[in-house]
N, C-alpha and C positions, 0 to 999 in steps of 0.2 A: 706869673703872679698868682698870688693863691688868694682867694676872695676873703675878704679885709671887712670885718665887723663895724658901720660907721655909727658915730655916736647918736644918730638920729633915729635908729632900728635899721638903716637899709645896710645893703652890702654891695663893696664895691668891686668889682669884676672885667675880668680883662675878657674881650672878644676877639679873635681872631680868624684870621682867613689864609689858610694859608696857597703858597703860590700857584701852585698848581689846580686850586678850585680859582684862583682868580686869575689865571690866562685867560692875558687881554681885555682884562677889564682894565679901565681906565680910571674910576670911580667907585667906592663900595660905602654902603651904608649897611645900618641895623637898624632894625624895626623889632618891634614885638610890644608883648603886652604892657609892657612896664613904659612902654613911647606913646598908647594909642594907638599901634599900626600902622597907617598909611596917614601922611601930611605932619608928621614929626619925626623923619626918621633921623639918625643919628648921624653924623657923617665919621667917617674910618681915616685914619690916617696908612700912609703907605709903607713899609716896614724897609729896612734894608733891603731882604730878600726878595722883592716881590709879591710879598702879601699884602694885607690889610690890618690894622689892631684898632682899637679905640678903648677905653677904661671910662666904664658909665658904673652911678650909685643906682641900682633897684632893689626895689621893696620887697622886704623877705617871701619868701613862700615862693612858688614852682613860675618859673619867666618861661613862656613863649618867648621866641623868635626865627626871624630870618635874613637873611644877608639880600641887599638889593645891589645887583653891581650895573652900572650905566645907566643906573633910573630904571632899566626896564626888565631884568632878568634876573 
């Protein structure tokens, strides 16, 4: 998915995790700037393969983030 101009100024953008960074995770979330960080994170959904993906709208300009997999790592 290639980030999608939405009509409110933001862009909507696919996240992904793939398998291999998420061996044995059970759970994957996204956090970053455009969530507040920590206590809004985003939750992931689990892909065919073994990864993770989710598709969130953030506000133009440069997004932090990070992947939290089992709440803690």
């Amino acid at each position: 998915m290639r980030p999608e101009a939405r009509p409110d100024g933001r862009w909507r953008l696919r996240f992904a995790l793939a398998p291999q960074a998420a061996a044995g995770a059970s759970s994957a979330r996204v956090a970053g700037s455009f969530t507040g960080w920590q206590g809004q994170w985003v939750a992931m959904g689990r892909t065919a393969d073994g990864g993770f993906e989710a598709v969130i709208d953030v506000p133009p300009g440069t997004q932090l983030y990070k992947f939290v997999l089992d709440g803690t790592r």
